[in-house]
C-alpha positions as CSV (number, residue, x, y, z in Angstrom):
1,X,56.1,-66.2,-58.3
2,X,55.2,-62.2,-57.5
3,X,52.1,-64.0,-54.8
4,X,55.3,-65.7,-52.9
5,X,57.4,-62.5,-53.0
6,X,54.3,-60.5,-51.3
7,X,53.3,-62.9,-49.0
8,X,57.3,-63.3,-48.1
9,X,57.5,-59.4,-47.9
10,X,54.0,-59.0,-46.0
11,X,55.7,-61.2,-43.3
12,X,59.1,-59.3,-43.3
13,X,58.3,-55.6,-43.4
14,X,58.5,-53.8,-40.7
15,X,56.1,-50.9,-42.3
16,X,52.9,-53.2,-41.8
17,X,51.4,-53.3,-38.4
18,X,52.6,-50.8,-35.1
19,X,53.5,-54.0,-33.1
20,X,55.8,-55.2,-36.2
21,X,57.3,-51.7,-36.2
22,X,57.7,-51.4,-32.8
23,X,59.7,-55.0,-32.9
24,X,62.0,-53.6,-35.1
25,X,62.6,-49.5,-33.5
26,X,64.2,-51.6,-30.4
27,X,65.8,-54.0,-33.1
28,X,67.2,-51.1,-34.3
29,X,68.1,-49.7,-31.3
30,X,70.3,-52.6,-30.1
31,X,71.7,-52.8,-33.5
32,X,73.0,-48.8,-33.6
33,X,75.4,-49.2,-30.9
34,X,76.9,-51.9,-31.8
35,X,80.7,-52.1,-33.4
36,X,80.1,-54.9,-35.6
37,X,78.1,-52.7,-38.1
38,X,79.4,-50.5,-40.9
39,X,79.8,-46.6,-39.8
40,X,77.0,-45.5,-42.1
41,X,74.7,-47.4,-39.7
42,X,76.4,-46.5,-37.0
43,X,74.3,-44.9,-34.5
44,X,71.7,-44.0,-37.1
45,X,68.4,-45.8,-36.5
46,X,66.6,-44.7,-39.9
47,X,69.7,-46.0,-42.1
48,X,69.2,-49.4,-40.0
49,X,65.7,-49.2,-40.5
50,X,66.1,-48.8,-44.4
51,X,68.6,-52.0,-44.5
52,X,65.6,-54.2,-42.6
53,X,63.3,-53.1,-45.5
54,X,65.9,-53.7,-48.3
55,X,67.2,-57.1,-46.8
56,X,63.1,-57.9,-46.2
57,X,62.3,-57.1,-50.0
58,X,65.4,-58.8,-51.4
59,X,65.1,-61.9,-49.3
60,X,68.6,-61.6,-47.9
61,X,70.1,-61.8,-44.5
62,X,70.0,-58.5,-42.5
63,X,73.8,-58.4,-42.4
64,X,74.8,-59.2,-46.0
65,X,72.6,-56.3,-47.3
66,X,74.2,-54.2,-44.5
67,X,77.7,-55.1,-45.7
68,X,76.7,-53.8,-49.3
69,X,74.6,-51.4,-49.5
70,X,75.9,-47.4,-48.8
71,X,73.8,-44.3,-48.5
72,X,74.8,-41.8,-51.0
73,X,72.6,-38.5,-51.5
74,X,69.8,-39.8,-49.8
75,X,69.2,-43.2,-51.5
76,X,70.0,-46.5,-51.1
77,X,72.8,-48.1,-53.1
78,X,74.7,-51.1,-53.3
79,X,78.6,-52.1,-53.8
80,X,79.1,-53.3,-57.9
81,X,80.4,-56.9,-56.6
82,X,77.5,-57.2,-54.9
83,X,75.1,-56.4,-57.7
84,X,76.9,-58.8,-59.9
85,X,77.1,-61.7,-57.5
86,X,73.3,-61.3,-57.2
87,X,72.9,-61.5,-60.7
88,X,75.0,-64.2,-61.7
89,X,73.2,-66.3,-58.2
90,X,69.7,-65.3,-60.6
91,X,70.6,-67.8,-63.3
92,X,69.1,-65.8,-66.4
93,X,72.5,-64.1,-67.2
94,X,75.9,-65.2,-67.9
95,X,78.1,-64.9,-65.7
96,X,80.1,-61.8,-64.7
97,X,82.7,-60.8,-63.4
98,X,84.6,-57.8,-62.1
């Protein structure tokens, strides 16, 4: 299972290769101005770059991690009825409930 997660993540993140990178800085870019996106990646091209790293190693769409997760002191965290839907979609733990 952890040589499917790497090979997954070694095709998602944008850290890799310069040509990945660079895909991503004008991904980035076009994302930062737009309206649809919360205000703590507003206009902020490293909070945007952080999502497409967290959404790469979680295997989740670019937007649902954006959503959820909020920037406080410095690090990444995410909303509580996200982290339980993710671990009640896992399997290995009852189910919870907020």
């Amino acid at each position: 299972m952890q040589n499917i997660y790497k090979d997954n993540f070694s095709e998602l993140s944008p850290f890799l290769n310069s040509s990945s990178f660079d895909h991503e800085q004008r991904v980035t870019k076009s994302l930062s101005s737009s309206d649809m996106i919360p205000k703590t990646f507003s206009s902020n091209i490293d909070n945007i770059l952080l999502d497409i790293e967290m959404s790469a190693r979680l295997g989740l769409s670019l937007f649902m991690v954006m959503q959820n997760m909020y920037i406080i002191s410095r690090k990444p965290c995410f909303s509580s009825a996200f982290i339980i839907v993710m671990l009640n979609r896992c399997g290995r733990f009852s189910c919870l409930s907020l």
